[in-house]
N, CA, C and O atoms as a Tinker XYZ file with bonds, in Angstrom:
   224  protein
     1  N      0.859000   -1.176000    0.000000    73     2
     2  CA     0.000000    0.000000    0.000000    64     1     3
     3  C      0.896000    1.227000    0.000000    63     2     4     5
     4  O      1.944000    1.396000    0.624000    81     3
     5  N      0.443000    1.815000   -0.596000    73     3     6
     6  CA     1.006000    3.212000   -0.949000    64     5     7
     7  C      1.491000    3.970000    0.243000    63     6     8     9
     8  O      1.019000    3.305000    1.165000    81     7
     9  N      1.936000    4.643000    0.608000    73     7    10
    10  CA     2.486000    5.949000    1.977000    64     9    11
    11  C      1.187000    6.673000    2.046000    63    10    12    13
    12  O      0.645000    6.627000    3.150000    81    11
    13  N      0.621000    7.276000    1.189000    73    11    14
    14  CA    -0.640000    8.033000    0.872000    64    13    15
    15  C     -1.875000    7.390000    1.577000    63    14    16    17
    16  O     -2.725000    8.012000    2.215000    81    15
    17  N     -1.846000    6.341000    1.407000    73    15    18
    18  CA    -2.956000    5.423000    1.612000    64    17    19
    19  C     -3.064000    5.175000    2.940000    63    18    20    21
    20  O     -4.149000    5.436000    3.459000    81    19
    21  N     -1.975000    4.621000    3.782000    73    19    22
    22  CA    -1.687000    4.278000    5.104000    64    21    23
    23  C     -2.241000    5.980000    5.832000    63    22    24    25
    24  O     -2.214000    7.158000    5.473000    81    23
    25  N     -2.805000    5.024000    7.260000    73    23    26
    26  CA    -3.273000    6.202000    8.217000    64    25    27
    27  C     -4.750000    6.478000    7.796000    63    26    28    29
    28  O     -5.647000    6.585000    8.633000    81    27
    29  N     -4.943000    6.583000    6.523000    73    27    30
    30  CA    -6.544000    7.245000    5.574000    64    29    31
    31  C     -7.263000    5.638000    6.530000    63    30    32    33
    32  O     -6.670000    4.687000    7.038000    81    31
    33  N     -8.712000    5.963000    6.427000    73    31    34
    34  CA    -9.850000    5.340000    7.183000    64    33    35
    35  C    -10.919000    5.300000    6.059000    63    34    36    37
    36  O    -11.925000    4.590000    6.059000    81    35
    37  N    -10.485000    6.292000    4.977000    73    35    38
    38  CA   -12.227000    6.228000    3.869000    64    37    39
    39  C    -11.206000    6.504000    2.430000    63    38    40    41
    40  O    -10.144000    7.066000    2.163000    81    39
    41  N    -12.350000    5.666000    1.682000    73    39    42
    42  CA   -11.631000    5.841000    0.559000    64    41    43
    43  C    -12.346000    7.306000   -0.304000    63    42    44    45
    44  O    -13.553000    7.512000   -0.184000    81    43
    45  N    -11.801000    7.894000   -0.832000    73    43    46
    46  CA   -11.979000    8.758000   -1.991000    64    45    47
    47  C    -12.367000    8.481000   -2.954000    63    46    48    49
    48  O    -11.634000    8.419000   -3.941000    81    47
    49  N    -13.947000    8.160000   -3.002000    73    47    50
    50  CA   -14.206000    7.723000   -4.394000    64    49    51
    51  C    -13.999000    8.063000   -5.388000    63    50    52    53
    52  O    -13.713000    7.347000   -6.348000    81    51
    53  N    -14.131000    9.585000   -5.366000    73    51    54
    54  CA   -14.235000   11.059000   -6.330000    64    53    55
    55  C    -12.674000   11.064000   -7.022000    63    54    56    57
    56  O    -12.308000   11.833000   -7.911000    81    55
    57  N    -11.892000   10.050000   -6.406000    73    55    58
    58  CA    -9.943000   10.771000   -6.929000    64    57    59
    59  C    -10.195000    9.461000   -7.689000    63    58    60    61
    60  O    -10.737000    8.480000   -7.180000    81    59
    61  N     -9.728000    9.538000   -9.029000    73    59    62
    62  CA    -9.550000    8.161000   -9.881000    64    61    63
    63  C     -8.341000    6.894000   -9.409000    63    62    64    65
    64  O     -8.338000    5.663000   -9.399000    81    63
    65  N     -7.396000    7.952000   -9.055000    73    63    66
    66  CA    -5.919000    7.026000   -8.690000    64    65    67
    67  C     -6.329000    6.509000   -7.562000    63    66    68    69
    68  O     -6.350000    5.279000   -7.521000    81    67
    69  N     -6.728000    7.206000   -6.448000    73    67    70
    70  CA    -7.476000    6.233000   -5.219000    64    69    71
    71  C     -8.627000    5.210000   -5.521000    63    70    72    73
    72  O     -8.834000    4.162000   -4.910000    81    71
    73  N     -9.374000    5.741000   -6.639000    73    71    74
    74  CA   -10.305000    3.915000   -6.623000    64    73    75
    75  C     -9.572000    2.847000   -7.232000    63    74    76    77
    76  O     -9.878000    1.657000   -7.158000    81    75
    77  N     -8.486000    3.380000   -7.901000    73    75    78
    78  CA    -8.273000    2.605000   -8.681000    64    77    79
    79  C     -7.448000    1.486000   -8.451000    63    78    80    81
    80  O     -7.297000    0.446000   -9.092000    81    79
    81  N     -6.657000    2.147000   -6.811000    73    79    82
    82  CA    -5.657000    1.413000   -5.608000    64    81    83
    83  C     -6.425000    0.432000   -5.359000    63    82    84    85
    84  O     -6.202000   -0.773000   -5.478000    81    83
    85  N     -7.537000    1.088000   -4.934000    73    83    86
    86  CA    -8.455000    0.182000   -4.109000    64    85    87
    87  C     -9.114000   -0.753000   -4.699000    63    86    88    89
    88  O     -9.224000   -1.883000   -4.223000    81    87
    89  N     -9.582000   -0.412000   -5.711000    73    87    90
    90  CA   -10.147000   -1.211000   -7.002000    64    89    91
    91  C     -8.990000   -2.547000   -6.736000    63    90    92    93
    92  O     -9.490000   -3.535000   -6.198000    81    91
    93  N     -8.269000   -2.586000   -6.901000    73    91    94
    94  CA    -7.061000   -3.658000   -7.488000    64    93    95
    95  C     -6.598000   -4.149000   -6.375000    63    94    96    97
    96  O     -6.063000   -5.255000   -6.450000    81    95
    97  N     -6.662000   -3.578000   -5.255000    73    95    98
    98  CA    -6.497000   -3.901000   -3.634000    64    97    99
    99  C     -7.435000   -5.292000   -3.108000    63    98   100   101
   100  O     -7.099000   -6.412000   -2.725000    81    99
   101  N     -8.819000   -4.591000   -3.304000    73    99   102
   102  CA    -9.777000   -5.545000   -3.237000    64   101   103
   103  C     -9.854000   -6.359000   -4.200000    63   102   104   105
   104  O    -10.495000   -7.385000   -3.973000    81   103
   105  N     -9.313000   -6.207000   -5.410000    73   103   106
   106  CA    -9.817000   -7.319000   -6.764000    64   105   107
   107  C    -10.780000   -7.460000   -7.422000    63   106   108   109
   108  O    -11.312000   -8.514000   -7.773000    81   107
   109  N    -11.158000   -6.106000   -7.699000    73   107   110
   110  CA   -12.280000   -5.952000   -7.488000    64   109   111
   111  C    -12.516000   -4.757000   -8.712000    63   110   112   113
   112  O    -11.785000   -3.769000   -8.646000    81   111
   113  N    -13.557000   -4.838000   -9.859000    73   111   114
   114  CA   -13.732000   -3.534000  -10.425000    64   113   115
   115  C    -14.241000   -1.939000  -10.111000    63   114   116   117
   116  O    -15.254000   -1.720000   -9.446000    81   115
   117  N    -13.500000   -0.995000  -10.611000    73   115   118
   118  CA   -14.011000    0.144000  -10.016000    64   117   119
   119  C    -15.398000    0.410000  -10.173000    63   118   120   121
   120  O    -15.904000    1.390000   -9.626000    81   119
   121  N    -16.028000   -0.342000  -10.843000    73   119   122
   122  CA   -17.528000   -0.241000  -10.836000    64   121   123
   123  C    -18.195000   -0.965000   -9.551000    63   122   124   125
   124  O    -19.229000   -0.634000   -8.970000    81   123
   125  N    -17.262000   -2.119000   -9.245000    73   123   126
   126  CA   -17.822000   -2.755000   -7.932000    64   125   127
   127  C    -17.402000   -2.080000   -6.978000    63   126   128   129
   128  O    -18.267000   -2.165000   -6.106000    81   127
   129  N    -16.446000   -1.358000   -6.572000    73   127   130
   130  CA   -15.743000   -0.026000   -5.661000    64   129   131
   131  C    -16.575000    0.596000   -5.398000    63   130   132   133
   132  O    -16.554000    0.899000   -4.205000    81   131
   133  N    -17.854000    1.215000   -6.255000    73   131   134
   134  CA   -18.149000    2.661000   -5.951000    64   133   135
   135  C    -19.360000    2.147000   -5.446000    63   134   136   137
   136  O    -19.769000    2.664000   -4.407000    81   135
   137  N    -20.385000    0.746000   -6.231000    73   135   138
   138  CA   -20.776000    0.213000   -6.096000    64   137   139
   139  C    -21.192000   -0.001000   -4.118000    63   138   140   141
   140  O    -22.171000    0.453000   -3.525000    81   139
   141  N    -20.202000   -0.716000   -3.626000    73   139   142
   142  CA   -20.022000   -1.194000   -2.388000    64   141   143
   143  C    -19.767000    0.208000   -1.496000    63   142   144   145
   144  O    -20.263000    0.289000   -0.373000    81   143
   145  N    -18.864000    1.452000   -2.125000    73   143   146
   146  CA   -19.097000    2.568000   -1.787000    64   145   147
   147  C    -20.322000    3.322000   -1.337000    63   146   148   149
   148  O    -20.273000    3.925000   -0.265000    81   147
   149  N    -21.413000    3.336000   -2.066000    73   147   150
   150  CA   -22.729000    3.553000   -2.314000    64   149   151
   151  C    -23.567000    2.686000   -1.298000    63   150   152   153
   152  O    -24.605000    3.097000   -0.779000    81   151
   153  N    -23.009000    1.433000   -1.064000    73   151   154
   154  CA   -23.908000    0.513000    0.021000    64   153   155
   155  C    -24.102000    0.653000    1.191000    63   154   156   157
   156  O    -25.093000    0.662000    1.921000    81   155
   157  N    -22.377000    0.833000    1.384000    73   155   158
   158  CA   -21.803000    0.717000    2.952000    64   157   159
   159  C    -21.091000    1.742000    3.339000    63   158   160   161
   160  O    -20.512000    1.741000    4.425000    81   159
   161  N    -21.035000    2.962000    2.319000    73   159   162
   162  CA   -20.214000    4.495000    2.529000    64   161   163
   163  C    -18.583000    3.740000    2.349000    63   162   164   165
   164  O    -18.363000    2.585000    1.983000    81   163
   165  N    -17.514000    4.852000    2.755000    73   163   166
   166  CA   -16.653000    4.950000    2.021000    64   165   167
   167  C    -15.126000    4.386000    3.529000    63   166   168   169
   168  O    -13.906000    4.293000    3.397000    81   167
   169  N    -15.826000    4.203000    4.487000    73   167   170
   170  CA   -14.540000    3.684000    5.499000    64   169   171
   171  C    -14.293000    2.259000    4.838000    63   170   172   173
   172  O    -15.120000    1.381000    4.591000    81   171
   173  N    -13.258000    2.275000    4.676000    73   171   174
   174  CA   -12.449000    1.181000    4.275000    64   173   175
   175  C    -12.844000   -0.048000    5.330000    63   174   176   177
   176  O    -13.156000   -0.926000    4.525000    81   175
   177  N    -12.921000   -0.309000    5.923000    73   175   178
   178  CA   -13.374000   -1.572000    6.817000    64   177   179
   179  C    -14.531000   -1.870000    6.520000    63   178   180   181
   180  O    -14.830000   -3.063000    6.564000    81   179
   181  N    -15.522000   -0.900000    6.134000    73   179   182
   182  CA   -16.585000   -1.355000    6.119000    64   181   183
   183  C    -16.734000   -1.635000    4.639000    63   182   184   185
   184  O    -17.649000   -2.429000    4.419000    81   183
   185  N    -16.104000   -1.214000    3.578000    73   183   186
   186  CA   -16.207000   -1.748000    2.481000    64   185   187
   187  C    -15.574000   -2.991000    2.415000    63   186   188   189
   188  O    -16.211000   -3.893000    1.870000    81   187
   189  N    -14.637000   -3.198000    2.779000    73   187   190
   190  CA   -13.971000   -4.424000    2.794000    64   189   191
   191  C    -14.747000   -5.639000    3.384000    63   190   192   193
   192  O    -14.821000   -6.711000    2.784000    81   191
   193  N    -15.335000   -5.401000    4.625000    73   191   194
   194  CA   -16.500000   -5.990000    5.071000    64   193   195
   195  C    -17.617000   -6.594000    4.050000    63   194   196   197
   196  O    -18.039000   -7.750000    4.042000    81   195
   197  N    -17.930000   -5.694000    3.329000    73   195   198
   198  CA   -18.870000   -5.818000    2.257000    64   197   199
   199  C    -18.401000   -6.138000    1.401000    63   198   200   201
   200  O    -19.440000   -6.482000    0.837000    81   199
   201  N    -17.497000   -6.409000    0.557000    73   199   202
   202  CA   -16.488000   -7.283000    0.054000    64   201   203
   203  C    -16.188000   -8.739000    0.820000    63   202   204   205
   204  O    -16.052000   -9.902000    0.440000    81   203
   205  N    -16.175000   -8.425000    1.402000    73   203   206
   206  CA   -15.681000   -9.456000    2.365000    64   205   207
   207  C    -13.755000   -9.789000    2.388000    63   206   208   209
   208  O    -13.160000  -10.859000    2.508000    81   207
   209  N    -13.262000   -8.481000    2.232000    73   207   210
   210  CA   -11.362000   -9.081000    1.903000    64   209   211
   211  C    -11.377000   -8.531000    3.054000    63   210   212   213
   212  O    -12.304000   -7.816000    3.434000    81   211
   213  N    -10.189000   -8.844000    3.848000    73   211   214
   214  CA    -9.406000   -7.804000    4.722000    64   213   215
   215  C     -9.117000   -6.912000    4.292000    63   214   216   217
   216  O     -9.072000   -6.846000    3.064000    81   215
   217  N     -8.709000   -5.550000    5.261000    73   215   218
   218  CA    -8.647000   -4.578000    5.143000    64   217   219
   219  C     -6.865000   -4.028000    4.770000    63   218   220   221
   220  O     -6.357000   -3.026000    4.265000    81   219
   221  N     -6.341000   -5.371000    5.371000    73   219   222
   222  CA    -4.581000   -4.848000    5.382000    64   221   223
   223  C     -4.570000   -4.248000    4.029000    63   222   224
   224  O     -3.538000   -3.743000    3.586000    81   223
């Protein structure tokens, strides 16, 4: 994970280069990102949750 990334708690849907971390983090398409974004809001645990990956 990026330096940028570490410490952050929510993802930035709105920045392309941040979904796009995350997108590929989770394994996941940025359509399913914003997707799960939209479900469960944007804290990283809780998307991941909803994903179901860990968060590391």
């Amino acid at each position: 994970m990026s330096t940028e990334a570490r410490g952050k708690t929510h993802i930035d849907i709105y920045d392309r280069a941040t979904r796009e971390v995350w997108a590929q983090r989770f394994g996941v398409t940025e359509d399913r990102l914003r997707k799960a974004v939209t479900m469960v809001g944007s804290r990283i645990t809780s998307v991941a949750a909803y994903l179901e990956r860990p968060a590391s």
